[in-house]
Every structure is written in structure tokens, then in C-alpha cells.
C-alpha positions in Angstrom: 49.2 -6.8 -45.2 46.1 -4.8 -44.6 43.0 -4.6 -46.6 40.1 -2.7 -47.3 37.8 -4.9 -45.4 40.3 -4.8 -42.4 40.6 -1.0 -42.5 36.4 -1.2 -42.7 36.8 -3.3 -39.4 38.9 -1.2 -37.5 36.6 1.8 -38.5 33.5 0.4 -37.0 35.5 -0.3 -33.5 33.7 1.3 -30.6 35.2 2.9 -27.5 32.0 3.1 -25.6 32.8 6.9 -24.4 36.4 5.1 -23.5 39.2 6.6 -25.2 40.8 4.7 -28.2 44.7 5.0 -28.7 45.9 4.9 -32.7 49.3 4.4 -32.9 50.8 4.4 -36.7 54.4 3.4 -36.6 57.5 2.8 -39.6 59.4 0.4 -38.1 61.5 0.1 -41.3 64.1 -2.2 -40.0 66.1 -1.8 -43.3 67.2 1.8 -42.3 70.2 1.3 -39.8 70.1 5.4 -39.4 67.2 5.4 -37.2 66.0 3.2 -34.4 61.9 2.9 -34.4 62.2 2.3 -30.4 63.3 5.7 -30.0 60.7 7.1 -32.3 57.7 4.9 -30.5 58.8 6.7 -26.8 58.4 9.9 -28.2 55.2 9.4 -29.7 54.2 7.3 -25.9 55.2 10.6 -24.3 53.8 13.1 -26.5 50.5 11.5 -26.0 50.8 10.6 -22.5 51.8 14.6 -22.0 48.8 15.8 -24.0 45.8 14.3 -22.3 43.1 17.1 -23.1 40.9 18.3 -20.6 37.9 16.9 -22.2 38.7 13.4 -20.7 37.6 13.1 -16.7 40.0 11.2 -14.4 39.1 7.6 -15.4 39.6 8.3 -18.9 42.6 9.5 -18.6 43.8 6.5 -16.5 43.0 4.5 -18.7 44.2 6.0 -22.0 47.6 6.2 -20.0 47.4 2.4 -18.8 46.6 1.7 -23.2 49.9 3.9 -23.5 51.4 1.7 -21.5 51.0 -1.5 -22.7 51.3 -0.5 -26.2 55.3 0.3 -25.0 55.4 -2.9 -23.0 54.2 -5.1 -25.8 56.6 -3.1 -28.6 59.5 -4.1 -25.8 58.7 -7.6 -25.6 57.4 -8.3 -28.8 58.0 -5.3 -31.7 60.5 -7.5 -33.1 58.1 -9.4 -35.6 57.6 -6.3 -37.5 59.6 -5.4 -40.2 58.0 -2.3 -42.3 55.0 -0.9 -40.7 52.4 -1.5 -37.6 48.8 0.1 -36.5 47.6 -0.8 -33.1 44.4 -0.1 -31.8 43.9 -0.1 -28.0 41.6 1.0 -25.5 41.6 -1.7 -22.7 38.4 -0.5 -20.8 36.9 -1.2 -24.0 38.0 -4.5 -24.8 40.1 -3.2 -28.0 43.1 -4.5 -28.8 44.0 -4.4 -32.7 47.1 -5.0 -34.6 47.6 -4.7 -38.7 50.6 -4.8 -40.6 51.3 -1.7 -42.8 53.8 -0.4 -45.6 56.8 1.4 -44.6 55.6 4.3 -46.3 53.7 5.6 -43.4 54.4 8.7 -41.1 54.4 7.4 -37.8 52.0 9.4 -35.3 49.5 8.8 -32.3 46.5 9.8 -31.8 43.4 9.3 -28.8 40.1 10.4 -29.4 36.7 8.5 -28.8 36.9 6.9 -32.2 40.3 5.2 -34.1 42.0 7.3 -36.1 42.3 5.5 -39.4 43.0 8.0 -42.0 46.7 6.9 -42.5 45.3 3.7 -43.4 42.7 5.1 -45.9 46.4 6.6 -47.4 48.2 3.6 -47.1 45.8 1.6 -48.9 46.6 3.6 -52.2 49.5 1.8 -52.2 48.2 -1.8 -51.6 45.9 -2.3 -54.7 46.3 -5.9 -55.3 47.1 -7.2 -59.0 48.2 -10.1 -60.8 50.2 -10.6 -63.2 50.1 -13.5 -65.6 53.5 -14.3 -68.1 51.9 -16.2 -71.3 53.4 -18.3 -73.7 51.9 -21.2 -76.0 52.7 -24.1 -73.3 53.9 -22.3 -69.9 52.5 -19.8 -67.7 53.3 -18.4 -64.5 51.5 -16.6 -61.7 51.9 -14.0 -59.3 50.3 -12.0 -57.2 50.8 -8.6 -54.5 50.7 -5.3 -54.6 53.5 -2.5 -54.8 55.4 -3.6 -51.7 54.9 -7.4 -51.4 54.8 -10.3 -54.8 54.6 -13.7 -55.3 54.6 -16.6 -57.6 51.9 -18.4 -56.9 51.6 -21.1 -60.0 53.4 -22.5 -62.8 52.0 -23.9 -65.5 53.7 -26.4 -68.4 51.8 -28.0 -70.7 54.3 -30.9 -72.4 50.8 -32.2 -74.6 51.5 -28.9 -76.7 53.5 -30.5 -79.4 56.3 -28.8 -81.3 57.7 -28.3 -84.5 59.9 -31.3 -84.1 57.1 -33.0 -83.2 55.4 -33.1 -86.8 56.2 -36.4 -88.2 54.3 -37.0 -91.5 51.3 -35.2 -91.1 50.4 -32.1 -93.5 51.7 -28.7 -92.3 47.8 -27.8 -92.2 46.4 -30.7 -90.5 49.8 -29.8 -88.1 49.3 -26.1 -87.5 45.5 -26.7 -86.6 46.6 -29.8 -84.1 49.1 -27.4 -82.6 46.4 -24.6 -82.4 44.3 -26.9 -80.6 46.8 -27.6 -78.0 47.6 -24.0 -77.7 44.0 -23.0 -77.2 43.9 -26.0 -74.6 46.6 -24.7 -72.6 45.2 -21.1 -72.6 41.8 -22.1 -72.0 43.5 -23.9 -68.2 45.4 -20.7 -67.7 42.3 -18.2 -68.1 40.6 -20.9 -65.2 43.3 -20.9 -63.1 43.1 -16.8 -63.5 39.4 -16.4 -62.6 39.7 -19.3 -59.7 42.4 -16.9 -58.2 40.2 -14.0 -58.9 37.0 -16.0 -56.8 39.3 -16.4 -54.2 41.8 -13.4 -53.8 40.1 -10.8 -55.9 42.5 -8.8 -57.7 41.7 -5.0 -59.3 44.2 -5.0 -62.1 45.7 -7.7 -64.1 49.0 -7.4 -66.1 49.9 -9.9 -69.1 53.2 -11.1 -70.1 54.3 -12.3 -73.2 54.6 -11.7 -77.2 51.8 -9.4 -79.1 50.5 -12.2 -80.5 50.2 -14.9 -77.9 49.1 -12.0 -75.4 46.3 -11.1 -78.2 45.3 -14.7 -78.4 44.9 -15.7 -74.8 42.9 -12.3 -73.7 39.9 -13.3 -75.6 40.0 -16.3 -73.7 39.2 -14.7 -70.8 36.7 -14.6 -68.3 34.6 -11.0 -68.5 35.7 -10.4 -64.7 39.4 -11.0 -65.4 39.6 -9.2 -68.8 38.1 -6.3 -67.5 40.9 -5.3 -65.2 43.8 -5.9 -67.6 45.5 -3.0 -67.9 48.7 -3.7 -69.6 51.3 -6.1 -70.9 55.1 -6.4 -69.7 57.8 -8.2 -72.4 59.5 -10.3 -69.4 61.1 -13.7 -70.5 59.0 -16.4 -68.9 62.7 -17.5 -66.9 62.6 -13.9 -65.3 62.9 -14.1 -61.4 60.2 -12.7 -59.1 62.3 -9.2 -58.6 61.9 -8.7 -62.3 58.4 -9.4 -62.9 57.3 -7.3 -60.0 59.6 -4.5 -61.1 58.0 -4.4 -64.4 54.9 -5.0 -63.1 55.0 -1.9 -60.8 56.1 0.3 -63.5 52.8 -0.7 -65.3 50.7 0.0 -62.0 52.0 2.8 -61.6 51.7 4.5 -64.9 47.9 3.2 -64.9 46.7 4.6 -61.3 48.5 8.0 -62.2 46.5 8.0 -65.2 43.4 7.1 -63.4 43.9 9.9 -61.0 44.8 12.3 -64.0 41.0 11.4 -65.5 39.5 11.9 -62.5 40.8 15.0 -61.5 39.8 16.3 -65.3 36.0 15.2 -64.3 35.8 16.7 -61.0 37.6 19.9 -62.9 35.2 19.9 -65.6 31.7 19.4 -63.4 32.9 21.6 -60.4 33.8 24.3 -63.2 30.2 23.6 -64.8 28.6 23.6 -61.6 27.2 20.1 -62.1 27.9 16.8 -60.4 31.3 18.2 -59.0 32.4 20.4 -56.3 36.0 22.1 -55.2 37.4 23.2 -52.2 37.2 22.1 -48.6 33.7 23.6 -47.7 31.8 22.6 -50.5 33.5 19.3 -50.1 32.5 18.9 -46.2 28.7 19.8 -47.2 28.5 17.2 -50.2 29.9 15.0 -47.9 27.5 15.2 -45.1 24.4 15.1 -47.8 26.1 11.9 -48.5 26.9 12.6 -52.1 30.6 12.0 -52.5 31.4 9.4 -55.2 35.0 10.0 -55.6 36.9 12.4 -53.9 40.3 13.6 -55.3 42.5 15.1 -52.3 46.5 16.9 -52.9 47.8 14.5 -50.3 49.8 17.3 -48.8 46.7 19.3 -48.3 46.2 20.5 -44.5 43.8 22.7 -42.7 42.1 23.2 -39.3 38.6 22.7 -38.9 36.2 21.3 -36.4 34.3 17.8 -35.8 31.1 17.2 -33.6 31.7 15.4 -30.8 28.2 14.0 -30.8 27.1 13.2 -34.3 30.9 13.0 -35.7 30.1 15.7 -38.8 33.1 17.6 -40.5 32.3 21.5 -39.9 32.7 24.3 -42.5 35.6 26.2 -41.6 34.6 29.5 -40.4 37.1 32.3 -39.6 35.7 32.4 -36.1 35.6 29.0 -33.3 32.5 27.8 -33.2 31.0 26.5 -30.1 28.5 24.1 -31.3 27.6 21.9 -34.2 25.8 23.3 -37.3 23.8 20.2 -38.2 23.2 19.0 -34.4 23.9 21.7 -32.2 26.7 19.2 -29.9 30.0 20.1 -28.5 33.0 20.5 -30.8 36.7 19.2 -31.1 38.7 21.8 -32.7 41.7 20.3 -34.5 44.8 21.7 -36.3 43.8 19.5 -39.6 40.3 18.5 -40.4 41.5 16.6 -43.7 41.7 13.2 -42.3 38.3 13.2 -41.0 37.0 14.7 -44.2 39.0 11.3 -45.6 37.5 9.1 -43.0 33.9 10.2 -43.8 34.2 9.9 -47.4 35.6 6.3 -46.8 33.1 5.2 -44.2 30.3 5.9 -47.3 32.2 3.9 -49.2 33.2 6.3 -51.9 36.3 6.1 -53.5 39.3 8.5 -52.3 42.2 9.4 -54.8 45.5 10.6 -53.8 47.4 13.5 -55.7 50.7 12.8 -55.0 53.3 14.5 -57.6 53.3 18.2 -58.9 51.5 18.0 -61.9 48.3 16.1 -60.4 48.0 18.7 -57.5 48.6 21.8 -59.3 45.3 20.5 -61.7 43.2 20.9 -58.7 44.9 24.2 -57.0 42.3 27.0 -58.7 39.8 24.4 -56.7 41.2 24.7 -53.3 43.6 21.4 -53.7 40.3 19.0 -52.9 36.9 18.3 -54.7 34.7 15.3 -55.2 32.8 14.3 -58.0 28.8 13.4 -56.8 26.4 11.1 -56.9 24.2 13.2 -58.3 23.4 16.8 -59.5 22.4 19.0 -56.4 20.6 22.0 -57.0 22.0 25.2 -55.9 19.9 28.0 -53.8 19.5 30.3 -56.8 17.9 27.6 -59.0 14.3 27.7 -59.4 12.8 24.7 -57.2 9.7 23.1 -58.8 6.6 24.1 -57.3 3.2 21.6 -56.2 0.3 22.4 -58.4 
């Protein structure tokens, strides 16, 4: 499934003045109401019918020949695809890009001089990779994925930990401590194995399993990097299948990220209202983001409005009620477009800033006095009417 890294990738992709096709598709085979073939020769034709005038006669021919191979390969080869699929082609260019996606997508197309990525930016809210770890005193168990994929990746059984059967004649003190050691042993390998995985699949939360006490026990045992992303526990039996642990293990993901969007939406609230380090609404949103100052940027999801792009330096204009011919910050040509939110989105990604979906009712209505968008900065901007120190 697509990453970060891989969306960063397809971002830097370069048509060379060449046109680049973005095709976001639900294949979904699950749903046995609809037929993704169908929905893929509509979105061929739309696009193949609505060739702007900006492209000359070579451009064209060759976004139409991309158009056409995308079809041909989804023929011959769309069956290995069984949720979601971007493709990236411009064939003058040398592009040719495929990356598997949820099936939460809206399937679209889109040719410009640059790849569309903003569905990807959205889909990758729902791809935040976690573990989760069930504890006891001498088992463990692994797993790892995100919302739509998880697996088990270890088991652990440690047969040194002795139990009470095994006591013998020794004092119940001297017994206890041996069976603490043991214990603490066992721990000690799982909190390795834990920060190994971590090295080499990096995970941003982690979710325990297991009682209070053992749960209480093993986090101290932690490694700072792992024990910072735990973010909750789950009561599953350690003989729970995968189905179960992942089912629990999304209900804690999902309570934490809509709590994380809840806190940030309360800051940008709080510093746009104070007129600090936070700003609301889409044009104070476009001119933080082209100072570069966007740390976080909270967005209703359903949010949509027309705007403007420069062809030549890629800048997201303030909306203005008239059309404006040329850039504000470079003077180029523009691209009018019926929504400007996804390349407010892409900016704020390509600066690496962090972008937070509102997707239920009571996270988007907390940001509709703002205009339904804002960002919280990087640092405190001063406005026009404040005094600016002066030299001497």
C-alpha cells in the first residue's frame, strides 16, 4: 500500500512541458453493483473529450496516446487490483507510475503539466501505520498495518517463565522474585523485538494488549521511541484472531486521530482568533502558505472552491471576485480551476507540513466561523498595522 515517501516520489515527477495523466480509480471488487471497467471508460472519455486549448497539437497526441494505454493496460492487466489504483503516465516523458490505494477513494482523472496527487495526500489519512503488541507474562504477539490492511507478524512464548506449579520447595519469596525475573526477561525480548520492527518499518502509534498490570509493567520497559507513540491499550485475549485484534485496534486509532484533529483544530481556533501563529479561511491560508509558514493545516474535507494556479511558478492565487490574467507573485499565465483546494493541499504537503482532515460534523462545524480551512504557522507573522521596528 502507498506511503508517504511514495506519494513524495510521485510528487517530484516531471513532465518536461509534456502533459502528465493522473488517473485515481476504486476498483472495489467486493461491490458486485458496479463494474470499475465501466467507470474507467468514462473517466478515459471525459478526459480524452476535454483536452483544453492550452495544449498545442503534439501535446494533445500524446496525452491521448497516455489515455490509451492506460485503457489497454487496465484491459489486459486491471485484474491484479483489488481496492484502489493511481497511475501516472505521460509517455513522451518517460512516466509510467503505478501505486496501490484504499478503496476509499473517489475515482477521477486529471492532465495538467504536473501529477495530480491530492487524493493521495487524503488517502494517506487513512494509512497511518501502527502496531499493536498483546502482552502477557510469557507470550506476545505482533502485528502490524494500518486501517485497511493487518498482520501478525511475530509470536512470542517464553516456556523459561516458570509457573506456579513449578515452585517445588523454594520460599514463596525467593519464588515470586525468580518468577519476576523471568517475567522481566521475557518483556525485556518483547520491547527489542518492538524497537527492531520500529528501525525497520517505522510505526506512528503503538497499541498494547493485555491486563492493567502486565500492560503497566512492560511499558516502562520500553524503548523512548516506542513508548512515545503508545496511545492506548485493547483487553483482547492473547488467542484472539487477526480480525479481532485489528477490529479493536482500529477503534483505538480511531478515537485517538479524531482527538488529535479535535486539539488541533482548538489551536488553529484559538491563534487565528488571537491573531497569532494561526490563520482561517482560504485566503489567508494561500498567503501563509506561499511565505512558507504552514505547520499544520486543518481542512473540512468537503470543502471546495474555485481559484487560480500559476502556470509558471505553480503558486495558489487569492480568490478574487474578478479572473485574473496573470500571476500576483510572478506575473505568469494562469489555470483557472473550479476547486483550488487540492492544490492548496498539495503545496502544504510538498513543505512538508502536516495536513489534517475534518471528516464528521462536529470537527468541521469547529472551523465554519473560520471559512472551513486554517493552518497553524511556523511562526508569528506580523500584520501591516503593526509597528515594524525601525534601524537606528
Amino acid at each position: 500500500m502507498i506511503t508517504r515517501s511514495d506519494v513524495d516520489a510521485i510528487s517530484r515527477l516531471a513532465g518536461d512541458g509534456w502533459p502528465i495523466v493522473s488517473l485515481i480509480l476504486r476498483v472495489d471488487k467486493e461491490r458486485i453493483d458496479e463494474d470499475y471497467t465501466i467507470r474507467l471508460k468514462n473517466l478515459l472519455r471525459h478526459a480524452a473529450d476535454n483536452l483544453d486549448d492550452r495544449y498545442d497539437h503534439d501535446q494533445t497526441e500524446a496525452a491521448l496516446a497516455d489515455l490509451a494505454r492506460i485503457g489497454a493496460f487496465f484491459r489486459d492487466e486491471g485484474n491484479q487490483f483489488g481496492q484502489g489504483v493511481a497511475v501516472y503516465a505521460s509517455g513522451r516523458a518517460g512516466i509510467w507510475r503505478l501505486a496501490e490505494i484504499p478503496r476509499e477513494v473517489d475515482s477521477q482523472i486529471h492532465v495538467g503539466l504536473e501529477p495530480f496527487i491530492a487524493p493521495l495526500v487524503r488517502a494517506l489519512d487513512r494509512l497511518t501505520p501502527f502496531c499493536t503488541c498483546l502482552v502477557s507474562r510469557n507470550q506476545a504477539r505482533i502485528f502490524y498495518g494500518q486501517m485497511g490492511t493487518f498482520d501478525e507478524l511475530a509470536q512470542i512464548v517464553d516456556s523459561d517463565v516458570p509457573g506456579q506449579h513449578d515452585q517445588g520447595g523454594w520460599s514463596q519469596a525467593r519464588y515470586e522474585r525468580h518468577i519476576e525475573e523471568h517475567t522481566r526477561a521475557h518483556f525485556k525480548r518483547v520491547a527489542d523485538e518492538l524497537l527492531a520492527l520500529f528501525q525497520e518499518r517505522p510505526f506512528r502509534w503503538l497499541i498494547i494488549g493485555g491486563t492493567s498490570e502486565v500492560v503497566a509493567t512492560f511499558v516502562e520497559l520500553l524503548h523512548p521511541y516506542v513508548k512515545d507513540r503508545q496511545i492506548g491499550t485493547i483487553r483482547t485475549l492473547m488467542e484472539a484472531n487477526v480480525n479481532e485484534v485489528h477490529r479493536e485496534s482500529c477503534a483505538v486509532a480511531d478515537r485517538w486521530a479524531t482527538d488529535e484533529k479535535q486539539r488541533a483544530t482548538e489551536m488553529v481556533r484559538n491563534e487565528a482568533l488571537s491573531g497569532d501563529r494561526g490563520v482561517g479561511g482560504v485566503d489567508n491560508t494561500i498567503m501563509a502558505l506561499q511565505q512558507g509558514q504552514i505547520l499544520t493545516l486543518v481542512v473540512d474535507d468537503s470543502l471546495s472552491t474555485p481559484g487560480s494556479v500559476c502556470l509558471n511558478c505553480r503558486s495558489v492565487q487569492p480568490t478574487t471576485d474578478d479572473r485574473p490574467e496573470q500571476c500576483l507573485f510572478c506575473q505568469g499565465p494562469l489555470e483557472h480551476l473550479n476547486d483550488v483546494i487540492p492544490e492548496i493541499v498539495t503545496g502544504v504537503f510538498r513543505q512538508n507540513a502536516s495536513i489534517l482532515f475534518l471528516d464528521t460534523p462536529e470537527l468541521r462545524n469547529r472551523l465554519l466561523d473560520l471559512g472551513r480551512i486554517g493552518a497553524l504557522l511556523r511562526f508569528h507573522v506580523a500584520s501591516q498595522s503593526e509597528p515594524r521596528p525601525t534601524s537606528g
